[in-house]
C-alpha angles and dihedrals in degrees: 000000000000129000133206122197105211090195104181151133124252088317083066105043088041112247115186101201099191082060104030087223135102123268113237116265095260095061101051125094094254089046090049091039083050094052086045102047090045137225093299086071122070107203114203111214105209099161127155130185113237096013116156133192096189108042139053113219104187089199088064109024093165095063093067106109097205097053091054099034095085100052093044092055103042093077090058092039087054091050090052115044083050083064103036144051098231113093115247115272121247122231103238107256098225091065095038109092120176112241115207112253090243097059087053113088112251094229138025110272096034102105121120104275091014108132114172 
């Protein structure tokens, strides 16, 4: 089964601005993607309201996308260079930042916005 990584800011998560709440699943653009693509695609939501790629906002650090993207990415890179002949891609250094252990969340669904 494929998987599609739909990696994103407040569009992502859903974010309905006139409301201030989350669209249901089904609305937003992974959940739309999902029913288009079909049950033989698995599509990953990974959404987060005021996430940023291009700037560092030391009052929020875990909303720089860079600095997650990489961690997000290496279970699936794992998964499928065990099922596949490519090598497994590398993440480019210059957009890879470490981020310190204490500003990570400590479980899955604990991101800022994440509600599960």
């Amino acid at each position: 089964m494929r998987s599609i990584l739909c990696f994103g800011d407040s569009n992502t998560w859903g974010y309905e601005a006139a409301t201030e709440e989350r669209l249901p699943w089904d609305v937003r653009w992974p959940g739309v993607l999902q029913r288009l693509l079909g049950p033989d695609v698995r599509i990953l939501e990974e959404g987060l309201n005021g996430r940023s790629t291009m700037f560092d906002r030391p009052e929020q650090p875990t909303r720089n996308g860079n600095a997650v993207l990489a961690m997000l990415l290496e279970p699936t890179r794992r998964s499928t260079a065990s099922s596949s002949r490519r090598p497994p891609s590398r993440p480019c250094p210059s957009t890879v930042r470490s981020t310190p252990r204490s500003l990570l969340p400590s479980r899955p669904g604990s991101w800022p916005g994440a509600s599960r």
